[in-house]
N, C-alpha and C positions, 0 to 999 in steps of 0.2 A: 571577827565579828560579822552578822548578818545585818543590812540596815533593811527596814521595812518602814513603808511611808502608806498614808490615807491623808488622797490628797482632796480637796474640794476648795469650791468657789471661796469658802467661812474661812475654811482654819485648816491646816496644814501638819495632821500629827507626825512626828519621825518616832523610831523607837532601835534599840539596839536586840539582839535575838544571838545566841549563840548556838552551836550543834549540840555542843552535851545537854544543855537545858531543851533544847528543842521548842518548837513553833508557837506554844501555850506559856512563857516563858516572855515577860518583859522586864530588860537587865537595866534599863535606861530610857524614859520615854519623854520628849518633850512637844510642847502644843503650841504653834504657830500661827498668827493672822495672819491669812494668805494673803489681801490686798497691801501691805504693807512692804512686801516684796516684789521685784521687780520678775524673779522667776524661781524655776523652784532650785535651780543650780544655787541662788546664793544662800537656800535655805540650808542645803545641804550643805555645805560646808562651812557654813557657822556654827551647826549643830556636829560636822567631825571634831570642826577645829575645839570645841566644848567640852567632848568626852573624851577628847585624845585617842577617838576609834580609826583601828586600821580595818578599811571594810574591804572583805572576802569577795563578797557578792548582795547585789542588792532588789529589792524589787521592791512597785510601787502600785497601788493600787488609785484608779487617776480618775475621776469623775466627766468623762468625756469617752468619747469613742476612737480604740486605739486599733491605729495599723501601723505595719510595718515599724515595731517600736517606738512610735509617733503618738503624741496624742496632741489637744486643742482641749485643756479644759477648760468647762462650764463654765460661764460666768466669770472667767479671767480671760487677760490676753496675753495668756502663758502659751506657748509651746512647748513640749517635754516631749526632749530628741533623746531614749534612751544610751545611743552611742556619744552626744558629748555630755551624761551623766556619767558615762563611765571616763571619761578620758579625765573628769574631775575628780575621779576617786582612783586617780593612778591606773585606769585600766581594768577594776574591778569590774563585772559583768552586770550588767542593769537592766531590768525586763520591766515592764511596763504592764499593766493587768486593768482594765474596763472596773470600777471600782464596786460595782454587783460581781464581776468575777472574783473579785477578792475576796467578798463574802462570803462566797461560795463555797470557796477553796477552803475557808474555815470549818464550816459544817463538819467534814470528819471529825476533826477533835475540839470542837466543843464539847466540854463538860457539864455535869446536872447543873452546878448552876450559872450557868451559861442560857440555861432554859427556860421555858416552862411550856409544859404541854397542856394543847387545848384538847384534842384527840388522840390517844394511847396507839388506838388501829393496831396494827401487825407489820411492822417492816420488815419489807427481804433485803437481806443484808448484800445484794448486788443489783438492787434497783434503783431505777434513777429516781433520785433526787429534785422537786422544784424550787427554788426563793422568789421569794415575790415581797418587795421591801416599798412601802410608802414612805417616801420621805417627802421633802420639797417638791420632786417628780414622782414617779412611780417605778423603778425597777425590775426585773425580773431575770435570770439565770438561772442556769441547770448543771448537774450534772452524771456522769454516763461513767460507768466501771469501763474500764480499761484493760482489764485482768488483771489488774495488781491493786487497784486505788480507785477511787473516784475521781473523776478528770473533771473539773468547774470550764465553762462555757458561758460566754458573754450572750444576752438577747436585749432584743428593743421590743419584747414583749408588749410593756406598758404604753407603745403607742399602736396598739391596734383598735377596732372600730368598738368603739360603745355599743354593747348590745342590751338595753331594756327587756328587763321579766316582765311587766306589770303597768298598769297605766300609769302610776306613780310616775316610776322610769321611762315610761315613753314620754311623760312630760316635759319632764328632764332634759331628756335630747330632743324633742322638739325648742323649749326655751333657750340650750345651749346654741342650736343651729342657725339660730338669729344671730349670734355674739361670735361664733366659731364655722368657718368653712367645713370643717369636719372635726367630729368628736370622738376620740380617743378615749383609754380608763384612765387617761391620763389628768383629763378634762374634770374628770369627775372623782378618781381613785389615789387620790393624794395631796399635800399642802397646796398647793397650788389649786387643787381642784375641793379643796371641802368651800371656799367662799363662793365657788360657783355653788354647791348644793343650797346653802343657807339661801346665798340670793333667788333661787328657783321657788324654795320655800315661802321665803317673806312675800314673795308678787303674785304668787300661783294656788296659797294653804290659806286656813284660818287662824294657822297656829300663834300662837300670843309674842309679839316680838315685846322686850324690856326695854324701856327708853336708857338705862344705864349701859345697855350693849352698845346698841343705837351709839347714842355720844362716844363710846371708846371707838367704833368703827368708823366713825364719824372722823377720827384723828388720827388714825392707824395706815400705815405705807399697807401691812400687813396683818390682816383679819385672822389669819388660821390658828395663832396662839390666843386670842379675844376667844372666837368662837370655842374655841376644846376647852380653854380653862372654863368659860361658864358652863358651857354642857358636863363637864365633871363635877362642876362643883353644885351641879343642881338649880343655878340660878335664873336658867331663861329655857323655856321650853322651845323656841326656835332654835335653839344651840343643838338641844338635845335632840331634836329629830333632825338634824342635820348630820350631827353626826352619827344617831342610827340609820340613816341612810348609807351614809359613808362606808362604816364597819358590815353593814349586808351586802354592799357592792365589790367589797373588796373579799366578801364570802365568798361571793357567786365568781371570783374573777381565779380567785386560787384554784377554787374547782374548775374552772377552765383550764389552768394551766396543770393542775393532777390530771387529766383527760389528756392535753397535751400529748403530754410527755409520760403518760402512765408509771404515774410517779407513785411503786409500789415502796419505794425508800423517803417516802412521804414529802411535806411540803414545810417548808419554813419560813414565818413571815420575818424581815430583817425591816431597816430602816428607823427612823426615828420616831415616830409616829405609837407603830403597835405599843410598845414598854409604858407611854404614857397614861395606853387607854384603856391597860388592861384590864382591870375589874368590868370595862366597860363594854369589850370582846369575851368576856365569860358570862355577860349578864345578855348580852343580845343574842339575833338568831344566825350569829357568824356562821355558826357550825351546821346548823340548818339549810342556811343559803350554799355552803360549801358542797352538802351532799346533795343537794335537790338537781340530781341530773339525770332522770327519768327513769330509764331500766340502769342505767348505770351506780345507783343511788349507793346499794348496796359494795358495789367495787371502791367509792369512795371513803364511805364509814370504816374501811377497814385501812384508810392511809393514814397513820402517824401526822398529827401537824401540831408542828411547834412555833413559839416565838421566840425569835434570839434576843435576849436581855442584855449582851454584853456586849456595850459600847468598842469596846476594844475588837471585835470580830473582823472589822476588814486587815487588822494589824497581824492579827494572826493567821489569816489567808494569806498576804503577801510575804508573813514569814515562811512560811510551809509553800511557798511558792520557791525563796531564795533556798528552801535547802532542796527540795528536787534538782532547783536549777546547777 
């Protein structure tokens, strides 16, 4: 058996993978609160001890930055030493994978619906590839043909410098730079960063704040599921241009990273975020702000961008990581 893990600060999925079935293929999957545990070694082997798996090979996709099969995730005070994961699984082989890399590695074999495409464009079937995932943080990864496959690569992308189109956005990072030493799309281009928009808006717009938001955020550790559920549901117009702000920032940022990386094998948004807001990325000027990049406009219109719907994609990158491996 192949074990395959998506790990993060929340919750902790494991899943079983075999070779005949291959990487798209979940034989056995269970869902973990990571705080609850002490590391992820005792995770793992309550979940062997469970399925009676004898694992092959393993890999893990780790919400933190890995080296040297090392990682420090996020928002625990786990270390995950890939060599004593494997000494706990008898000496199976254990790799460790930056948990945008893992998503990454999926992209090949996802399937339609796995999907949904915002722009058809024209992909060359050996061009690289960008993801670009809002979740809690902001993500971003690539990858580059190798002569045989596409090879997924780790980036910290999503903390590079906020750059404003518009007076709107210059506002933005003017109000941020009071609050923030320096402004990232991080700041602005993810859960973490849509309370900054809203806040920008309520102090700086005329736009109409709801006193019923008001009072929920009023009670709230955490604003970014307050703010998206009323802007979805139509209920507060400061929600709503909050989070069309949001969704045009995160236009213009993909386009940055298709320019990057001249991502003729197009761009895909991942994270948790996009699947939620979708009617509300097809009804905005995502795809506008995407291509608006000057003479280059037209080279953009023609890249492929999708959104990964399938919660399950980092499981599948680190499967298809354990069978290369």
């Amino acid at each position: 058996m192949l074990l395959a893990g998506d790990i993060g600060g929340t919750k902790t999925v494991l899943a079983l993978f075999s070779r005949e079935e291959g990487a798209h293929t979940i034989l056995k999957k269970k869902k973990y609160r990571s705080k609850k545990y002490d590391s992820l070694d005792s995770i793992v082997q309550e979940f062997v001890a469970e399925f009676s798996a004898e694992i092959e090979v393993a890999s893990f996709g780790v919400a933190g930055p890995v080296q040297h099969n090392r990682a420090h995730v996020t928002n625990l005070p786990w270390v995950v030493d890939g060599a004593a994961l494997s000494q706990g699984l008898g000496g199976a082989p254990v790799h460790l994978l930056n948990d945008l890399q893992a998503i990454a590695n999926a992209v090949p074999i996802l399937e339609g619906e796995d999907l949904h495409t915002l722009q058809v464009g024209e992909a060359e079937p050996q061009g690289a590839i960008g993801v670009i995932a809002p979740g809690t943080g902001l993500g971003e990864a690539f990858l580059v043909w190798n002569g045989r496959s596409h090879q997924a690569h780790p980036s910290e992308g999503g903390h590079t410098d906020f750059a404003p189109r518009n007076s709107l956005e210059f506002g933005l990072l003017q109000y941020l730079r009071q609050k923030y030493k320096r402004v990232s799309y991080e700041r602005v281009c993810s859960g973490i960063g849509i309370p900054n928009i809203y806040a920008y808006l309520r102090d700086n717009t005329q736009t109409l704040e709801i006193d019923e938001v008001t009072t929920q955020l009023a009670d709230a550790d955490d604003w970014t599921p307050i703010i998206v559920a009323a802007a979805v549901a139509g209920q507060s117009p400061l929600c709503q241009a909050a989070l069309d702000l949001f969704i045009s920032i995160l236009g213009a940022e993909a386009g940055n990273l298709a320019l990057k990386l001249l991502a003729t094998g197009g761009i895909y948004l991942g994270g948790g975020i996009p699947p939620r807001i979708l009617p509300q990325i097809e009804a905005s000027d995502f795809i506008s702000s995407f291509q608006q990049k000057g003479r280059f406009a037209s080279l953009l219109a023609k890249m492929p961008v999708h959104i990964i719907l399938s919660p399950q994609a980092a499981l599948y990158g680190a499967a298809r990581d354990a069978l290369e491996q």
